[in-house]
C-alpha positions in Angstrom: 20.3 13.4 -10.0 21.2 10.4 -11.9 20.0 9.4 -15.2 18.0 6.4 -14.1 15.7 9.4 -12.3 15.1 11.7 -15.0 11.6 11.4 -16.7 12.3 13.9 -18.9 14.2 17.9 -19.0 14.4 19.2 -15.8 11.6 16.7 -14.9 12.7 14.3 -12.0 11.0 11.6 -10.0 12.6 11.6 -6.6 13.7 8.4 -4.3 10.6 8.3 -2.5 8.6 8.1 -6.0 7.0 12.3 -5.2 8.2 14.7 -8.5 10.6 17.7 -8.9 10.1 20.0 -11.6 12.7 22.3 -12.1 12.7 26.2 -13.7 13.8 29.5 -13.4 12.0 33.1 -13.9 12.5 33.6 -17.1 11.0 29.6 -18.1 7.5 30.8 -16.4 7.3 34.3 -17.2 8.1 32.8 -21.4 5.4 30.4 -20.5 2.8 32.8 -19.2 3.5 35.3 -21.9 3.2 33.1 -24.9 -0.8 32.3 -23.5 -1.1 36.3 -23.5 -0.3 37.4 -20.0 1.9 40.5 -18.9 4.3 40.2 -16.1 3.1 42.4 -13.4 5.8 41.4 -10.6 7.6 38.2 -9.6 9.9 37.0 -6.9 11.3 34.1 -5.6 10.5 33.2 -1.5 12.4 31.0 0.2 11.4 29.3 3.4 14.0 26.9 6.1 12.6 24.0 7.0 14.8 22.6 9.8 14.4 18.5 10.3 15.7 18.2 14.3 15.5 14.3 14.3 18.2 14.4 11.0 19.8 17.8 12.0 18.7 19.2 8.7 18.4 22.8 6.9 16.6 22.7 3.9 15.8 25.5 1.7 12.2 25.6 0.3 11.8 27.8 -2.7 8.4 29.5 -4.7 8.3 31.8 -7.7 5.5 34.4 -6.4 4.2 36.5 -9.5 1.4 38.8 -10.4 0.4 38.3 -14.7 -2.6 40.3 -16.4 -3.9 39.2 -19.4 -2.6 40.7 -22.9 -5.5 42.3 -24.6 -3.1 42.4 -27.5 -2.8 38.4 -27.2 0.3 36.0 -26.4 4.1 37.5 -27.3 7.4 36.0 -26.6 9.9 37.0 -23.0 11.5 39.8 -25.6 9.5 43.4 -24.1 8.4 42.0 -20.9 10.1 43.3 -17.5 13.8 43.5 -15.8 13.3 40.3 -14.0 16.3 41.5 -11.8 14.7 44.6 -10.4 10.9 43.4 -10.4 11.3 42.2 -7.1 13.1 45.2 -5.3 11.8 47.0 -2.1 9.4 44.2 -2.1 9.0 42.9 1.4 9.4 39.0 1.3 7.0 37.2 4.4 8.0 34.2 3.7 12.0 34.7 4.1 14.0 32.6 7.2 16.6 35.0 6.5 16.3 38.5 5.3 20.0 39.0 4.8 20.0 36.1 2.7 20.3 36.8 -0.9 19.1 34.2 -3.0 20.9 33.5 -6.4 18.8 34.6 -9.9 19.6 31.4 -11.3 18.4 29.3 -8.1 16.4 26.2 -9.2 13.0 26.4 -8.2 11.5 23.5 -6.5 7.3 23.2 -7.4 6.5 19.9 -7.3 4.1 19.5 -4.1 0.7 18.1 -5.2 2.5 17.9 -8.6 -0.2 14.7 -9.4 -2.8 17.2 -9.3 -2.0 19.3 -12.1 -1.9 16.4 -14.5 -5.7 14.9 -13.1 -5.3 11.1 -12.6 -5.9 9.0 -15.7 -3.6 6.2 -16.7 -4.1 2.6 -17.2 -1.8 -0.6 -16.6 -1.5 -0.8 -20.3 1.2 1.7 -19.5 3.5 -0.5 -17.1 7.1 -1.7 -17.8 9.5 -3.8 -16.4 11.8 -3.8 -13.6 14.3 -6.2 -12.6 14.8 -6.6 -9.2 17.4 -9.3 -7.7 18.5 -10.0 -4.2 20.5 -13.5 -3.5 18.7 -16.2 -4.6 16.0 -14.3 -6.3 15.4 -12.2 -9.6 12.2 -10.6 -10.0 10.4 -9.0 -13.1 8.1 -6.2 -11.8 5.2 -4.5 -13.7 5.0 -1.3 -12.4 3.6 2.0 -13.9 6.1 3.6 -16.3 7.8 6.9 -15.2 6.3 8.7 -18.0 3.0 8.3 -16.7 3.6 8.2 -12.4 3.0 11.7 -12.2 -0.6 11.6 -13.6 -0.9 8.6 -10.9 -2.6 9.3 -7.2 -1.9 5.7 -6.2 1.5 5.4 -4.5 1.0 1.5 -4.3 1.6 1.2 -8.4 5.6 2.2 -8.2 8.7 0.4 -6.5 9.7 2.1 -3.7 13.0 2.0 -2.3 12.3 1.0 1.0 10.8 -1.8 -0.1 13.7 -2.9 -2.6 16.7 -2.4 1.1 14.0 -4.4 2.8 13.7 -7.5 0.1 17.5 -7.8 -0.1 17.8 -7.8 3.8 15.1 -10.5 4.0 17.1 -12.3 1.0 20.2 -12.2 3.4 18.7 -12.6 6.6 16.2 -15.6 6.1 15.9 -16.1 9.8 13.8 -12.7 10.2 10.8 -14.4 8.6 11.8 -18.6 8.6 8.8 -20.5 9.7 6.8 -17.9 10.5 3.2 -16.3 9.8 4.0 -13.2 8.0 1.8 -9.9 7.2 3.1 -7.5 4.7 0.9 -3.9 5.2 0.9 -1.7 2.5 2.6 -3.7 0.2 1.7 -2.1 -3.5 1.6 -3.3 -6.5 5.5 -4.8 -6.5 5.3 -7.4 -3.5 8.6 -8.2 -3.4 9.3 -8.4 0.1 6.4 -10.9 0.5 7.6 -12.7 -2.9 11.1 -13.4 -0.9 9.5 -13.9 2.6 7.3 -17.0 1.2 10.2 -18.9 0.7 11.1 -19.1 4.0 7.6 -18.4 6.1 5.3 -20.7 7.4 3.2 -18.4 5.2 2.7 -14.7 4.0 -0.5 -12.6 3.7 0.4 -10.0 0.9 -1.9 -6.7 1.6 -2.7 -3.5 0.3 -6.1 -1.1 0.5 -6.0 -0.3 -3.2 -8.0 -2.5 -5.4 -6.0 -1.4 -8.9 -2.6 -2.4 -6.9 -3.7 -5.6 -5.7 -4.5 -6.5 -9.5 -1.6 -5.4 -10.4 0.4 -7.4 -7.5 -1.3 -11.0 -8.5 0.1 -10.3 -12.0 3.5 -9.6 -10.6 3.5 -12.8 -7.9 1.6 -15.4 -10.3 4.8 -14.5 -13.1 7.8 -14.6 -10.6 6.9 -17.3 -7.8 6.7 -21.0 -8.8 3.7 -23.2 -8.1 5.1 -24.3 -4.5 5.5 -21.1 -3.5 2.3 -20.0 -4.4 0.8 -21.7 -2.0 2.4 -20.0 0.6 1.2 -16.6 -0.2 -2.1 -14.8 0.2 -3.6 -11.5 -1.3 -5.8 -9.4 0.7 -7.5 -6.3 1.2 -6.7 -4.3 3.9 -7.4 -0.9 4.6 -6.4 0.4 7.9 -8.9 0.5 10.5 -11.3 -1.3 8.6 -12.9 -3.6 10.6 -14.4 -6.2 8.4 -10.8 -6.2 6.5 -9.0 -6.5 10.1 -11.1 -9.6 10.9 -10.5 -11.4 7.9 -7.3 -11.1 7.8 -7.0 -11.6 11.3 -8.9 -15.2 10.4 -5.8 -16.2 8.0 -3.4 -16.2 10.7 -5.5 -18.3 12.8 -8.1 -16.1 14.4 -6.8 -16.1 17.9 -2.7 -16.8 17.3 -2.1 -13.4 15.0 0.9 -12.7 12.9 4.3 -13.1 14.2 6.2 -10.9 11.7 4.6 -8.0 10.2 6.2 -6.0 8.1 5.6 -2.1 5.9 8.2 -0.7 3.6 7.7 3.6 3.1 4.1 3.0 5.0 4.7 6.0 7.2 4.2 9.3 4.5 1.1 10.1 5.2 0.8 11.5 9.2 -3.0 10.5 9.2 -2.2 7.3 8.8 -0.2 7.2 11.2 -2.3 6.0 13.8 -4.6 4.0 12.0 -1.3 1.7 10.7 -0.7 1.1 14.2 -3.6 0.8 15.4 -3.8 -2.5 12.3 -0.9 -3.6 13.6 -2.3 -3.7 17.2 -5.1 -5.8 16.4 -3.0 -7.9 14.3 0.4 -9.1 15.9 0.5 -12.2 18.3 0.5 -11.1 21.7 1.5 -14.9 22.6 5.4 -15.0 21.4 7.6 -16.3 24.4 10.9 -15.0 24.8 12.9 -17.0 22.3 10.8 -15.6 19.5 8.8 -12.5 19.9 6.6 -11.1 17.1 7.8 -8.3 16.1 6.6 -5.1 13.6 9.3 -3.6 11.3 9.1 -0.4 9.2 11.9 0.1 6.6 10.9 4.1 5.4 12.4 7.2 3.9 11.4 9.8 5.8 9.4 12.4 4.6 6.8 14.4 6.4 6.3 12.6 9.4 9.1 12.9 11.7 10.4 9.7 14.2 9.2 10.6 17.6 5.2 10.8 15.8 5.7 7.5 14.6 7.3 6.3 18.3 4.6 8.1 20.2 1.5 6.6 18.2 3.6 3.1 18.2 3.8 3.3 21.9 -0.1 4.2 22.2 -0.9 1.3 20.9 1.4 -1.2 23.1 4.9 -1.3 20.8 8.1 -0.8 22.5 10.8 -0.2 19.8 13.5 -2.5 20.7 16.2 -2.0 17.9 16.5 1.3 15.3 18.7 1.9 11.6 18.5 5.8 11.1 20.3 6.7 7.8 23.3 4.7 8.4 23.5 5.2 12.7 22.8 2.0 14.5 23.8 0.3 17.9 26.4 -2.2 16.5 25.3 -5.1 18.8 21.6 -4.5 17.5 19.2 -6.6 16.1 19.0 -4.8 12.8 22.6 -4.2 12.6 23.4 -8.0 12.4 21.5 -7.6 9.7 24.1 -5.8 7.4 27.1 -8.2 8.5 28.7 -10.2 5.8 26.7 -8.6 2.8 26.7 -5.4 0.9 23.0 -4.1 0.7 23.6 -1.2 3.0 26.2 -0.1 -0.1 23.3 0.3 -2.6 21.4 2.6 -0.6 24.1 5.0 0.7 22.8 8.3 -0.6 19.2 8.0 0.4 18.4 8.6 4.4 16.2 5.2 5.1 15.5 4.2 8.3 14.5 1.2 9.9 12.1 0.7 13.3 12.2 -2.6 14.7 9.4 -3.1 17.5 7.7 -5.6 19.9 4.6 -5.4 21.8 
């Protein structure tokens, strides 16, 4: 983990913007026994969770205790139980392995719905800047502080990665979006992909479904693009599957002629969504490219709980073909995307996280 991801101790925001809090028995039976509980039993369970597309095995790991309340009121870890031998001739469900032992001092990973324990109150009083530069460009981004994304529901208020590899391959590739009509789905709060894309595009429709991220997006684009430029770009609201929001977007690009380059940065985390982000796209892209310039649909994602071949299936029930695919690094050297990378070092800054990039035509 490096510093520029720690919140605070043992407290870590991860690359695609989720949390990882990290502790050990002895942390959370100290913390249950100073509020006046008594350790009944505790274990850690570990699961595998095997990721085929990536050729992954991950270990999953959950403290599982038993505390009853102190009627002599809170005390400190001194007098409670063996931690080691709490746990023995306990049957673990939840083990891949039973011959597995785990370590006592294994990290424990319990950070899934992490938001939720914290409720969901911030305010963009509590944003802070980040510098963002890609050739020719050099962005100041408001953004919710780290401090605070935890207690934060809406995923559209931080900079994602995806979206930062994206913006510096548009930076050095101005021909993916020159002259075109552009549509940028899901694009948060940051908006730097559309920022870079207007000045090249014939124009660029900047999107989101969140009302407190597109607030927070026309701050970002009035204070980075100059006047010319922001003429070029539009801010909408689109929520997937929306109808009247499909149609009037659908009117900015011309009614009948549609978008020729749409494009979503870590849109794909969410597998009901899925469909509904295709489906968008469907209704959206030109159908009317000839064969010098097709429109095309690009993800750039991390991926996280929805594996490739759901997002190729629900791509192809909609009428996308994927013509061209970046997965963590692997790439067909005489592809589209892979011309991409020539003669520039973006795919260097990115290394150690797995992104992937879908490049598809109808």
């Amino acid at each position: 983990m490096s510093k520029g991801q720690q919140i605070s101790e043992n407290f870590y925001v991860r690359g695609d913007g989720t949390r990882a809090y990290y502790f050990s028995n002895e942390y959370l039976v100290d913390l249950f026994s100073k509020c006046g509980f008594t350790l009944e039993e505790i274990c850690v369970h570990n699961k595998q969770v095997e990721n085929r597309s990536l050729d992954l095995v991950m270990n999953r790991n959950w403290i599982q205790a038993t505390f009853t309340l102190n009627s002599a009121g809170p005390q400190g870890l001194n007098g409670q139980h063996d931690l080691t031998d709490v746990c023995e001739g306990k049957e673990d469900k939840l083990v891949a392995d039973s011959s597995e032992k785990k370590n006592s001092s294994e990290e424990i990973d319990l950070s899934e719905d992490f938001c939720n324990m914290f409720g969901a109150s911030h305010n963009l009083d509590e944003v802070q800047i980040i510098g963002v530069k890609a050739r020719g460009h050099d962005f100041k981004i408001k953004m919710l502080t780290k401090e605070y994304q935890h207690t934060c529901k809406l995923t559209g208020l931080m900079l994602w990665e995806s979206a930062q590899l994206m913006c510096g391959l548009l930076a050095e590739n101005p021909s993916i979006v020159a002259g075109k009509r552009v549509l940028e789905l899901g694009c948060g709060s940051a908006g730097i992909c559309s920022m870079v894309a207007a000045s090249y595009a014939q124009f660029v429709v900047a999107t989101d479904g969140d009302a407190e991220s597109l607030d927070l997006l026309r701050q970002n684009i009035s204070s980075n693009l100059e006047s010319n430029l922001l003429d070029r770009i539009m801010i909408r609201k689109l929520f997937w599957g929306n109808k009247d929001d499909v149609r009037a977007v659908r009117e900015l690009s011309g009614n009948d002629t549609g978008f020729n380059c749409i494009i979503g940065t870590d849109v794909t985390y969410n597998p009901d969504a899925i469909l509904p982000l295709f489906k968008t796209a469907r209704e959206l892209i030109s159908d009317k490219s000839d064969e010098d310039s097709r429109a095309a649909f690009i993800l750039s994602y991390i991926q996280r709980r929805v594996d490739e071949n759901s997002i190729l299936s629900n791509a192809m029930a909609q009428g996308f073909r994927l013509v061209d695919k970046w997965i963590n690094g692997v790439h067909d050297s005489n592809g589209i995307i892979s011309s991409w990378f020539s003669g520039n070092d973006v795919c260097s800054a990115y290394r150690n996280i797995t992104h992937s990039i879908l490049y598809f035509e109808l």
